[in-house]
TORKOL-4160 file (C-alpha; in steps of 0.2 Angstrom, whole numbers, padded with zeros to 4 digits, m for minus):
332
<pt num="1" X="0000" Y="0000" Z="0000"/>
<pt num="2" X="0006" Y="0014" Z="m0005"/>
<pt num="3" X="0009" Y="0031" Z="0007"/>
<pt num="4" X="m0001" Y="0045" Z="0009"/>
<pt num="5" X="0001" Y="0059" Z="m0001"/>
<pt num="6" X="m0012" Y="0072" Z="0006"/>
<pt num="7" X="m0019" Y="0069" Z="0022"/>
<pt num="8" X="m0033" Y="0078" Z="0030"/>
<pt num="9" X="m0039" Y="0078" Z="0050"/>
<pt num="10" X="m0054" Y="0085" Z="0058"/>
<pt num="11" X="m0056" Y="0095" Z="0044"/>
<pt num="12" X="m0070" Y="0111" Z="0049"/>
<pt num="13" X="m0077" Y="0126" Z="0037"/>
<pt num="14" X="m0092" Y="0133" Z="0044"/>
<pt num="15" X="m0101" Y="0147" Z="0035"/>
<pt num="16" X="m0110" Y="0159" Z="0047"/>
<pt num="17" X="m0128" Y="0163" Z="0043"/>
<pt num="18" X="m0136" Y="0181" Z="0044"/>
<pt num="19" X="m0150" Y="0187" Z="0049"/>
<pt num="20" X="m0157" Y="0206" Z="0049"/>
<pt num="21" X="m0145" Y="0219" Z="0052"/>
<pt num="22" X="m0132" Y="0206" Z="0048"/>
<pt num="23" X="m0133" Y="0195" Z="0064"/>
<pt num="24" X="m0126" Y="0180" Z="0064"/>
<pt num="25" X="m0139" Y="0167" Z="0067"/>
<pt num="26" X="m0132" Y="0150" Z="0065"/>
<pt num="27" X="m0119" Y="0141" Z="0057"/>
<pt num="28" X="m0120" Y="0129" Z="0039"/>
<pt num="29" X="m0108" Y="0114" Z="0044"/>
<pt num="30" X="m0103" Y="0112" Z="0027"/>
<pt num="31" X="m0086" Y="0101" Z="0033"/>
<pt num="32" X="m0086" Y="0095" Z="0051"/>
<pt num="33" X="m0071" Y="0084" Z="0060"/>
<pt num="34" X="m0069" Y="0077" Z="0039"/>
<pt num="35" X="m0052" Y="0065" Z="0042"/>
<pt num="36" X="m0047" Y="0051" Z="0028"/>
<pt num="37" X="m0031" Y="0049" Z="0016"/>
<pt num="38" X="m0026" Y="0051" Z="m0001"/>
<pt num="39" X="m0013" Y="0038" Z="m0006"/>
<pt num="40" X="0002" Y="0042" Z="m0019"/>
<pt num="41" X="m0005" Y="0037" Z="m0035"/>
<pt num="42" X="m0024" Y="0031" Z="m0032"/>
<pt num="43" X="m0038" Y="0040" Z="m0037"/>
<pt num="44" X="m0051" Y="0044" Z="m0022"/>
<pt num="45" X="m0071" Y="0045" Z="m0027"/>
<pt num="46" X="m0081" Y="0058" Z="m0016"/>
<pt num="47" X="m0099" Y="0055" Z="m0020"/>
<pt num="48" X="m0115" Y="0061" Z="m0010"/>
<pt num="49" X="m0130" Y="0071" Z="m0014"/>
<pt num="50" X="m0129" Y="0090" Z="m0020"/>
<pt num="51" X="m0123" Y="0101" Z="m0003"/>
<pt num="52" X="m0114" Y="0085" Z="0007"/>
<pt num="53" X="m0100" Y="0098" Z="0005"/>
<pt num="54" X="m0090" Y="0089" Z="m0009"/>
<pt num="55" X="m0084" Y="0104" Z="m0016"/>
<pt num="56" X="m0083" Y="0114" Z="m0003"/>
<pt num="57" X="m0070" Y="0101" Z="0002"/>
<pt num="58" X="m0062" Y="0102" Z="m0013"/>
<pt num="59" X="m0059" Y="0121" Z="m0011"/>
<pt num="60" X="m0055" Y="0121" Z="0007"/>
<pt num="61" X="m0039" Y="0106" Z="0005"/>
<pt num="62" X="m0035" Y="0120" Z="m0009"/>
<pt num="63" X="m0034" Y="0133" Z="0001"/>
<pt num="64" X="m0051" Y="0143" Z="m0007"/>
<pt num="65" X="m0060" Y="0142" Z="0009"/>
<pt num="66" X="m0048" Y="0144" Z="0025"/>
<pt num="67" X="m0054" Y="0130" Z="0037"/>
<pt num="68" X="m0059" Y="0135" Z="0054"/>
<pt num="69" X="m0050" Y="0121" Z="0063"/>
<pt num="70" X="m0041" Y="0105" Z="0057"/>
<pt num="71" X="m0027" Y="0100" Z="0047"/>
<pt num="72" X="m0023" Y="0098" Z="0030"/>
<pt num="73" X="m0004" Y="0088" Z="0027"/>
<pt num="74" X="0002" Y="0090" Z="0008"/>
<pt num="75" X="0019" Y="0078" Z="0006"/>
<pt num="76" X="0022" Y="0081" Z="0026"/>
<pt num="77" X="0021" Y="0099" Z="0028"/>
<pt num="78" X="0005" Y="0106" Z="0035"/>
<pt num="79" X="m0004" Y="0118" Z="0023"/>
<pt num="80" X="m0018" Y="0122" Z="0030"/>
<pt num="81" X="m0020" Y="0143" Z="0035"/>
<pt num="82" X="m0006" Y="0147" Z="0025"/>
<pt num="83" X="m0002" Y="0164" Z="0021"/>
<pt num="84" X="m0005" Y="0168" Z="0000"/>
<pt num="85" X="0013" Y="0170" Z="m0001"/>
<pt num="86" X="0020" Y="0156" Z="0009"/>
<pt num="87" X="0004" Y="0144" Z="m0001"/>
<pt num="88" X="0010" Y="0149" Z="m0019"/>
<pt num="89" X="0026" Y="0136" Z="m0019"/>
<pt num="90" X="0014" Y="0123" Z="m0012"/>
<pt num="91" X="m0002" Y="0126" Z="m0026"/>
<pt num="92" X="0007" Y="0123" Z="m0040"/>
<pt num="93" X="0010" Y="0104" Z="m0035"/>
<pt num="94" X="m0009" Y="0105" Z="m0028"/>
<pt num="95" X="m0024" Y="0109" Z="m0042"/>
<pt num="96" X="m0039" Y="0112" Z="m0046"/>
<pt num="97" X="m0049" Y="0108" Z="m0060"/>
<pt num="98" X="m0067" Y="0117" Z="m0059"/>
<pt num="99" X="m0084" Y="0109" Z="m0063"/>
<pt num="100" X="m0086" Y="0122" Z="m0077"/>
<pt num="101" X="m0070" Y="0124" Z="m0086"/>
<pt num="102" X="m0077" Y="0136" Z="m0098"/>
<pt num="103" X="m0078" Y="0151" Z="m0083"/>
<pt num="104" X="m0061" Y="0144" Z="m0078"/>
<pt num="105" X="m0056" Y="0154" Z="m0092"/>
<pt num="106" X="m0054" Y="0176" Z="m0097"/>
<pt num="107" X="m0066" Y="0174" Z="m0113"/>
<pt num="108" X="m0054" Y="0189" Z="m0119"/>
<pt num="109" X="m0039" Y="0179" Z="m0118"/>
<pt num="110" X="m0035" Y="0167" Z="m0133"/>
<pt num="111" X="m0031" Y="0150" Z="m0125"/>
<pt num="112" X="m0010" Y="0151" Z="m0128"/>
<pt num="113" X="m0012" Y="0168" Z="m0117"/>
<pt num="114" X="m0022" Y="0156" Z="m0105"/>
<pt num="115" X="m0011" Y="0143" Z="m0103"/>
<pt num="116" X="0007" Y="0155" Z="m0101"/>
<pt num="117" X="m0001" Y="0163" Z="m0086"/>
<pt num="118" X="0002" Y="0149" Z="m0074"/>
<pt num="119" X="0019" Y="0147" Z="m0079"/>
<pt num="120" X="0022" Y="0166" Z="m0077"/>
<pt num="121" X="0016" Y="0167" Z="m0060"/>
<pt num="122" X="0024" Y="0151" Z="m0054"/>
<pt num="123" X="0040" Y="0148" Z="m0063"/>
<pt num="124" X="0054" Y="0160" Z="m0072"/>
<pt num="125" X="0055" Y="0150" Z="m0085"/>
<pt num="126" X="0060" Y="0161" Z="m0103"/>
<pt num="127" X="0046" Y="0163" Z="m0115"/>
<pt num="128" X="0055" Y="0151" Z="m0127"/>
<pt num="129" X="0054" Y="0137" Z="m0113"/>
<pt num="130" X="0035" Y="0142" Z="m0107"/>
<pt num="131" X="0030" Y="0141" Z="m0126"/>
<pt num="132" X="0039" Y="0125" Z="m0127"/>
<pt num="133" X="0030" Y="0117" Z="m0113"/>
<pt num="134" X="0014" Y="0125" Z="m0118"/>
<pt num="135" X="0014" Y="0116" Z="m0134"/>
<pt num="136" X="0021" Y="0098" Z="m0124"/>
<pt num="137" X="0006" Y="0099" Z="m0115"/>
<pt num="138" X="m0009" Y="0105" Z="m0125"/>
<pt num="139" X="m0001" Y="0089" Z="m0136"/>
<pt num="140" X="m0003" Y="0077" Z="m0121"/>
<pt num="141" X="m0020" Y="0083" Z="m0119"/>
<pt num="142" X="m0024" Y="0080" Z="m0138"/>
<pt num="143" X="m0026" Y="0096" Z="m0144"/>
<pt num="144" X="m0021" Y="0104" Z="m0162"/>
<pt num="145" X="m0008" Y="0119" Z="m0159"/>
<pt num="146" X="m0021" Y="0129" Z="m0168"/>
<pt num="147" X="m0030" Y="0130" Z="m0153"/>
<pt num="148" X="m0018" Y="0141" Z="m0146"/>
<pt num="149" X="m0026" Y="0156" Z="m0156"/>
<pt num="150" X="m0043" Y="0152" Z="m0153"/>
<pt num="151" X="m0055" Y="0160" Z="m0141"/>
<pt num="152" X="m0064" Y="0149" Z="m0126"/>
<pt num="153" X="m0081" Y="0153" Z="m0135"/>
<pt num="154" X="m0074" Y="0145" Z="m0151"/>
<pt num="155" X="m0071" Y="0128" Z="m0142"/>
<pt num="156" X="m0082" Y="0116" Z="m0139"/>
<pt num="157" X="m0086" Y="0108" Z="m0120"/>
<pt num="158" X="m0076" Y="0094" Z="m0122"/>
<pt num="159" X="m0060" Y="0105" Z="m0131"/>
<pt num="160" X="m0061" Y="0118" Z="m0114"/>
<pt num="161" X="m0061" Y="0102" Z="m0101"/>
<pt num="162" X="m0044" Y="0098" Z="m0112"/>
<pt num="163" X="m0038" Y="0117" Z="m0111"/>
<pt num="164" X="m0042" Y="0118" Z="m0090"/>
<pt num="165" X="m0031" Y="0099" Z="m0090"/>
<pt num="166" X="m0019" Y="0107" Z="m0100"/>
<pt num="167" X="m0019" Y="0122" Z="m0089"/>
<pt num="168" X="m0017" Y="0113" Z="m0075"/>
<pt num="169" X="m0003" Y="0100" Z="m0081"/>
<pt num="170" X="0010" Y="0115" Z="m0087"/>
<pt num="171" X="0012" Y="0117" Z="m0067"/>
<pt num="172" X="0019" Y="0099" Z="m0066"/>
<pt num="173" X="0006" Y="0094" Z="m0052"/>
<pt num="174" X="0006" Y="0080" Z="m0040"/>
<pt num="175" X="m0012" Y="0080" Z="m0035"/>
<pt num="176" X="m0027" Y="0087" Z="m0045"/>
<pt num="177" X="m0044" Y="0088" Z="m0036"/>
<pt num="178" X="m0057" Y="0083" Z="m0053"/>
<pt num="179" X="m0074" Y="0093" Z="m0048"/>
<pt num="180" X="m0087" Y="0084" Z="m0059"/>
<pt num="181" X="m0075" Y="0081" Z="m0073"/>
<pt num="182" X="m0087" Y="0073" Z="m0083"/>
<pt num="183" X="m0105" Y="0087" Z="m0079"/>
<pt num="184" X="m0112" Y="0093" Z="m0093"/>
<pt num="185" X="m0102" Y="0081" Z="m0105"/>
<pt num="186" X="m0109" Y="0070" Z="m0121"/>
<pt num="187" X="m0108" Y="0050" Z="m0116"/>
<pt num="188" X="m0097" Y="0050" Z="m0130"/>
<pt num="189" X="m0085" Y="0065" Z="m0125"/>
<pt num="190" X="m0087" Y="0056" Z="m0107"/>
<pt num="191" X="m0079" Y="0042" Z="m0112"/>
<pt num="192" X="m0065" Y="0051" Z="m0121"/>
<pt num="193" X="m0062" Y="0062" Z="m0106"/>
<pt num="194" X="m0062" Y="0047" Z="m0094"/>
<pt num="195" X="m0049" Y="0039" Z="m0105"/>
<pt num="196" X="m0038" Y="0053" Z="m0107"/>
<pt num="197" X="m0037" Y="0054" Z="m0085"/>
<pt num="198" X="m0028" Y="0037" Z="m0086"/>
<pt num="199" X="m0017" Y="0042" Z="m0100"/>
<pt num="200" X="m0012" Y="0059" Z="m0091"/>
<pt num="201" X="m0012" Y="0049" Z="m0073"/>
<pt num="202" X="m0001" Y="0038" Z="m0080"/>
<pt num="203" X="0011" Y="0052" Z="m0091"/>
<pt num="204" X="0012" Y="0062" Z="m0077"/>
<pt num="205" X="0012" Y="0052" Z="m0059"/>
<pt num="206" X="m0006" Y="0061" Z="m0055"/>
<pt num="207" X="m0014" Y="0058" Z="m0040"/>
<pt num="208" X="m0033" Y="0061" Z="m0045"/>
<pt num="209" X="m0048" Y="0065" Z="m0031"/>
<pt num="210" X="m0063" Y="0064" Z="m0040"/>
<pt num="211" X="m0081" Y="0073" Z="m0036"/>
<pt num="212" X="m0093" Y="0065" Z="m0044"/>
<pt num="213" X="m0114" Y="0062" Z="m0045"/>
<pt num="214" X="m0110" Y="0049" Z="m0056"/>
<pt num="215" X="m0108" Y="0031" Z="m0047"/>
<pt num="216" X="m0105" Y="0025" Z="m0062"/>
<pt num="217" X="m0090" Y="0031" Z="m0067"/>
<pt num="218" X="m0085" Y="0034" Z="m0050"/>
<pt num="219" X="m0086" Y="0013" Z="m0049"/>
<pt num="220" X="m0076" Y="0012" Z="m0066"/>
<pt num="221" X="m0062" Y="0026" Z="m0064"/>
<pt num="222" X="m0058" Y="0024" Z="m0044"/>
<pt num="223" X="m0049" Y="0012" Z="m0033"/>
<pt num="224" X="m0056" Y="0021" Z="m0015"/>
<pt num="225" X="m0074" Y="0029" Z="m0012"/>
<pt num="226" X="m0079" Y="0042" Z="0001"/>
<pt num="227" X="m0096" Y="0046" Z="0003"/>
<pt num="228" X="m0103" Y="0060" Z="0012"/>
<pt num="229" X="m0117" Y="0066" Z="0019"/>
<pt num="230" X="m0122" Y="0083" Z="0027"/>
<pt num="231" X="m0102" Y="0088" Z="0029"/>
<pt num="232" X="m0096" Y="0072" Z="0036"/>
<pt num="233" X="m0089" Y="0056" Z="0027"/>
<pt num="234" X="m0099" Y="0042" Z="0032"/>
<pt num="235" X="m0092" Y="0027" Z="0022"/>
<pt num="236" X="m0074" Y="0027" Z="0015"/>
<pt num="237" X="m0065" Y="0009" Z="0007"/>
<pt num="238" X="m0061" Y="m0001" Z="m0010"/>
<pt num="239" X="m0073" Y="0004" Z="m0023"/>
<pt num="240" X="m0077" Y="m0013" Z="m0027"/>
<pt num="241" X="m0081" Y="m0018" Z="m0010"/>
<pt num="242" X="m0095" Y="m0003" Z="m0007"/>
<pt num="243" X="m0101" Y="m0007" Z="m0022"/>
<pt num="244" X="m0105" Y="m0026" Z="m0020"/>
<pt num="245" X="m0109" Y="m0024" Z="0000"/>
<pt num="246" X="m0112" Y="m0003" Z="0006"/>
<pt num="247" X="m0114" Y="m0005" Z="0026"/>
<pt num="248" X="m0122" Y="0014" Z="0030"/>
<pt num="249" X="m0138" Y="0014" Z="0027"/>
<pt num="250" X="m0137" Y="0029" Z="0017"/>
<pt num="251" X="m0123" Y="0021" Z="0003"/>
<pt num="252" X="m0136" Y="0009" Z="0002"/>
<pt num="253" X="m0150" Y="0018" Z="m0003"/>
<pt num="254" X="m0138" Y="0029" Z="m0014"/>
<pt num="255" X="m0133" Y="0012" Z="m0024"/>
<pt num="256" X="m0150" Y="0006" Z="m0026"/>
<pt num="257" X="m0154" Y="0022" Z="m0036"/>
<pt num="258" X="m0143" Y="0017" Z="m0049"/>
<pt num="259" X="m0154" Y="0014" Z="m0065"/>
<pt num="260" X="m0153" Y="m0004" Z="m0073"/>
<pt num="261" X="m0153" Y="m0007" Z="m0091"/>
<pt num="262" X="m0172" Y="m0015" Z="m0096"/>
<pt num="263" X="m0177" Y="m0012" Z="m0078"/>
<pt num="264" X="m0186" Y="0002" Z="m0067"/>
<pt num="265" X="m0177" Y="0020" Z="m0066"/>
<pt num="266" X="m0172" Y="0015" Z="m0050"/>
<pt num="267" X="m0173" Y="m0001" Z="m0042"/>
<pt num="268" X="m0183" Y="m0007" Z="m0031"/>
<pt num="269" X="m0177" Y="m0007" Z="m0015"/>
<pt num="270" X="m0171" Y="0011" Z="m0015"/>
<pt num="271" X="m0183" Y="0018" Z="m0001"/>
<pt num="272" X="m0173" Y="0035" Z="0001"/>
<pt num="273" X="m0185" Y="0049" Z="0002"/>
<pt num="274" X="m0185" Y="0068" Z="0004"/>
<pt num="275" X="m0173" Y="0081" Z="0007"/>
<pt num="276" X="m0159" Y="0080" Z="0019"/>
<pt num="277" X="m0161" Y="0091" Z="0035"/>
<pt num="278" X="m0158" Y="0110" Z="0033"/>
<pt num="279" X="m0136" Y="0111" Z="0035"/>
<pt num="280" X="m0141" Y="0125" Z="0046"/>
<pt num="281" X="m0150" Y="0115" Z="0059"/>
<pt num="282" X="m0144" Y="0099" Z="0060"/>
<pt num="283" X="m0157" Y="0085" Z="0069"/>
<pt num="284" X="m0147" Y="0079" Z="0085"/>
<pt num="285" X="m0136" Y="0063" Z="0086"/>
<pt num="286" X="m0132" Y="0057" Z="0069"/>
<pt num="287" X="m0137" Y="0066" Z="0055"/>
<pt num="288" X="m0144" Y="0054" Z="0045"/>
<pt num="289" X="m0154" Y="0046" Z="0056"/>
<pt num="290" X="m0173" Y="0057" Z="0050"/>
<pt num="291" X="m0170" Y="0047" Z="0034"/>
<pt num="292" X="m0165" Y="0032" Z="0038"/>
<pt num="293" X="m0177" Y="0015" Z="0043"/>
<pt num="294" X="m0165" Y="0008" Z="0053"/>
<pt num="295" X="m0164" Y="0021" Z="0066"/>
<pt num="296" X="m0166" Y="0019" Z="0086"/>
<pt num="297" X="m0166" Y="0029" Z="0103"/>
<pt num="298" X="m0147" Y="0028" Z="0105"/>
<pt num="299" X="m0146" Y="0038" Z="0085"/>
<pt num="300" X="m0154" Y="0051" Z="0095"/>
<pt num="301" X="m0140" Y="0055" Z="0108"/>
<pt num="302" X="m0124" Y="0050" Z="0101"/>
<pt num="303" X="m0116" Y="0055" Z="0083"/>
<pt num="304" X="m0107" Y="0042" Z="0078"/>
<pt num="305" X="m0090" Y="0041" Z="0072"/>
<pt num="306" X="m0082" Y="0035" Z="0058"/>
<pt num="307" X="m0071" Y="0019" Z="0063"/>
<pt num="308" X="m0064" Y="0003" Z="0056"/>
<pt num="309" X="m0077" Y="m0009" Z="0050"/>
<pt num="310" X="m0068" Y="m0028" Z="0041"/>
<pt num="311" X="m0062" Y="m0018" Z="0025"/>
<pt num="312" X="m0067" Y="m0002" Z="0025"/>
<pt num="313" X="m0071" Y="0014" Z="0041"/>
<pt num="314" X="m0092" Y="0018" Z="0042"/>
<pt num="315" X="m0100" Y="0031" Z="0053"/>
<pt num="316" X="m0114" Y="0021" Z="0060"/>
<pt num="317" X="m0120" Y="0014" Z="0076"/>
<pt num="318" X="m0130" Y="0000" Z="0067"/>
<pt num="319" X="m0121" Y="m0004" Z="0049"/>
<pt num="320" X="m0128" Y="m0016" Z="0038"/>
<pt num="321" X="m0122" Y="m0034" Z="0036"/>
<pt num="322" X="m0116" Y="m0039" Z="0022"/>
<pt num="323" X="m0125" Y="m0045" Z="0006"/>
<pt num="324" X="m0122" Y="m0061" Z="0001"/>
<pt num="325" X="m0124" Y="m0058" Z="m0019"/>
<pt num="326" X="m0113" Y="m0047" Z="m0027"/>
<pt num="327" X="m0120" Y="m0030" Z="m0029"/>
<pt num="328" X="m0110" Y="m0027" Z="m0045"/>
<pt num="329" X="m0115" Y="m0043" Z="m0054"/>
<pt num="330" X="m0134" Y="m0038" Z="m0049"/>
<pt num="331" X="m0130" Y="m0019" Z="m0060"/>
<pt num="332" X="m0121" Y="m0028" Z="m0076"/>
């Protein structure tokens, strides 16, 4: 097993929420006590319903949003807090590639303007040299040199996630954080996209985390899944393993909502209904327990944690047992 690259412990950002004459009246919980590790090489899933604080914690390990207590550990050094000034020689190993790469980028700028500019800020590399790595890399990313005189708006989706990679890559990177890589993609493009992860991961020693809706290319593209719920991770282990047997009640559900080829939308034992609580005030105990039909008193009065469970770590006081067939044979 390999070591760990990035770790994060008891991670916290809380945004405060204001009320007339901009009193704070509570606090959104969008990351709270979040610990797990990213392992040279691998690529980590982080899967959960929209406002689990994915992204948030995406942004946060990136230094966009400045926790409000834990630890973030890039490589050995603790990064988290860091002044901009003492962050910039740690940034340009650690991306981040947005969910919509298109605002990623000055639509005034042609994209060779676009791609210099990291390589300006964080190298003294001669323009000889930058343009040579420029074209290195939009190469890698299978791109024409053309595009280098084109505008964002003359590209298509597919071409501006290539650019924001090749953005990304002229930085040399050891980890990248992948917010919903695939959103907003053709099934086609997807799978081009999907492939070109792998070929870059493997060109370029990437370490890839991965925010995702989609369980099904989480399940095909990563060797560890996180999932969370309401600003906590609830369920983290092998990919395979969740997949064939989730023990929280809530990877369960999420699992079972996975359409099947010549069968219902979803299937049938995916009981999951409603919304999750309001982030702002959380129900007591754990915070999944409202939803969840295997709840009890003691759900009530004491949050659980997460901690080892056979192959995996789940938050829950009453996991679920594992299923004798194989969930991933069931979904083919």
């Amino acid at each position: 097993m390999s070591e760990a690259i990035l770790s994060v412990r008891a991670l916290r950002r809380w945004f405060p929420v204001r009320g007339a004459f901009n009193r704070r009246r509570g606090w959104v919980k969008a990351l709270d006590d979040v610990s797990f590790d990213l392992r040279q090489g691998e690529i980590l899933g982080l899967v959960g319903e929209s406002g689990c604080g994915k992204s948030t914690l995406g942004k946060t390990i990136m230094g966009i949003h400045q926790p409000d207590a834990g630890e973030i550990w890039f490589e050995g050094r603790q990064i988290a807090g860091l002044s901009p000034a003492a962050s910039r020689p740690v940034r340009r190993h650690l991306q981040y590639a947005y969910q919509d790469p298109g605002a990623s980028l000055d639509p005034r700028w042609k994209i060779g303007r676009s791609l210099h500019e990291p390589l300006v800020i964080h190298t003294d590399l001669s323009a000889a040299d930058r343009e040579a790595r420029v074209r290195e890399i939009l190469k890698a990313v299978g791109l024409p040199q053309s595009h280098l005189d084109l505008y964002p708006h003359e590209i298509s989706g597919g071409q501006q996630r290539r650019v924001g990679l090749a953005r990304i890559l002229t930085l040399h990177p050891k980890v990248v954080i992948l917010d919903e890589p695939t959103s907003g993609l053709d099934v086609s493009v997807q799978a081009t996209v999907l492939a070109l992860f792998r070929e870059l991961r493997d060109a370029f020693e990437l370490t890839y985390m991965f925010v995702s809706h989609d369980l099904a290319v989480v399940r095909m593209m990563c060797s560890r899944v996180a999932v969370m719920y309401l600003g906590r991770v609830v369920e983290i282990g092998p990919t395979d393993r969740i997949f064939a047997a989730p023990q929280h009640h809530y990877t369960r559900s999420l699992l079972a909502a996975i359409p099947q080829i010549g069968g219902p939308r979803v299937t049938r034992d995916f009981w999951l209904k409603g919304e999750p609580p309001d982030p702002a005030n959380l129900p007591s105990g754990c915070r999944f327990r409202t939803r969840c039909p295997r709840a009890e008193a003691r759900c009530a009065e004491v949050e659980p944690v997460l901690a080892p469970s056979g192959d995996r770590e789940v938050a829950c006081h009453f996991p679920a047992a594992p299923e004798g067939p194989d969930r991933q044979a069931e979904m083919r």
